[in-house]
C-alpha positions as CSV (number, residue, x, y, z in Angstrom):
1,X,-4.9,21.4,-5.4
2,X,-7.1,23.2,-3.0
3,X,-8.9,20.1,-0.4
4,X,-12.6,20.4,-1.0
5,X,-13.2,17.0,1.3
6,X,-14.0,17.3,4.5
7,X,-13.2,14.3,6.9
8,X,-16.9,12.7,6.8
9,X,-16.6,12.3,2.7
10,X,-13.3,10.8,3.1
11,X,-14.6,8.1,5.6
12,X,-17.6,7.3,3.5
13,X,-15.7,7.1,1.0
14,X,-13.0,4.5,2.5
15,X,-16.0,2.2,3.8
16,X,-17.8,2.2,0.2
17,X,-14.4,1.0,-1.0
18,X,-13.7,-1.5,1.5
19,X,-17.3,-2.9,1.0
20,X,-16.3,-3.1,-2.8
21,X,-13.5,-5.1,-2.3
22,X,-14.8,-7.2,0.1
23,X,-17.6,-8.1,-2.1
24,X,-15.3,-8.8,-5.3
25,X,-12.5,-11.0,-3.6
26,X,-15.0,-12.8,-1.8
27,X,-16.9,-13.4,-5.0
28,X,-20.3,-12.4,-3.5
29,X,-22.6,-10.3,-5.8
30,X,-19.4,-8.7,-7.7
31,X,-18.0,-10.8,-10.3
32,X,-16.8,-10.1,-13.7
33,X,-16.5,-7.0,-15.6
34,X,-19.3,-5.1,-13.4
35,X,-16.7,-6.6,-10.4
36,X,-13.6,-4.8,-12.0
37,X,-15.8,-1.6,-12.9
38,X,-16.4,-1.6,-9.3
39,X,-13.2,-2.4,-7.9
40,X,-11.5,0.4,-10.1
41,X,-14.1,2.5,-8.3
42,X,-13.0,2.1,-5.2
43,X,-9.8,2.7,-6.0
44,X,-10.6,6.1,-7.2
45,X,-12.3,6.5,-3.8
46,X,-9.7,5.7,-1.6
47,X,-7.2,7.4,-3.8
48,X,-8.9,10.6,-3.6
49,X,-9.9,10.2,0.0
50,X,-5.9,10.1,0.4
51,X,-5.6,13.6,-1.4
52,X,-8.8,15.3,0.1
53,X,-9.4,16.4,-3.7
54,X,-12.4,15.3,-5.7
55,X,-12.2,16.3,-9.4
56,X,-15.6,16.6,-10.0
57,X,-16.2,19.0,-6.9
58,X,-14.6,21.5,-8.5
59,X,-16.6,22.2,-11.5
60,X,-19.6,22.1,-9.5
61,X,-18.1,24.5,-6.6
62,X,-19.0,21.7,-3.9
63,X,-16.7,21.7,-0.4
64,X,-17.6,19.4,2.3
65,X,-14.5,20.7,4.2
66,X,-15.2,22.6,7.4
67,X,-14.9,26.6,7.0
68,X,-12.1,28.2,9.1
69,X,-13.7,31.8,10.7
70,X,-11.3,34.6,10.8
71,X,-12.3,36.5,13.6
């Protein structure tokens, strides 16, 4: 797998999911099945922040990773 995150996506992507969590063990706003939805979420997010590889990037051709010039 080819990283098409760069490190900006990755930290968004880590603070989403600890905002998610937060909010469903605390029991504030996320509860129930939306809460698990959510929470499963998040674990996609930080598992693919982890990897630097998002699966749907790569159909569309989107890279948020910084370019290397070869000069």
């Amino acid at each position: 797998m080819k990283k098409n995150m760069g490190s900006a996506d990755r930290i968004i992507r880590i603070v989403i999911a600890a905002v998610i969590a937060i909010l469903y063990f605390t029991n504030t706003l996320l509860t129930g099945t939306l809460g698990l939805v959510a929470l499963i979420l998040a674990g996609v997010f930080v598992l693919t922040s982890l990897v630097s590889f998002c699966p749907l990037y790569a159909p569309f051709g989107i890279n948020t990773c910084k370019t290397k010039n070869a000069a």
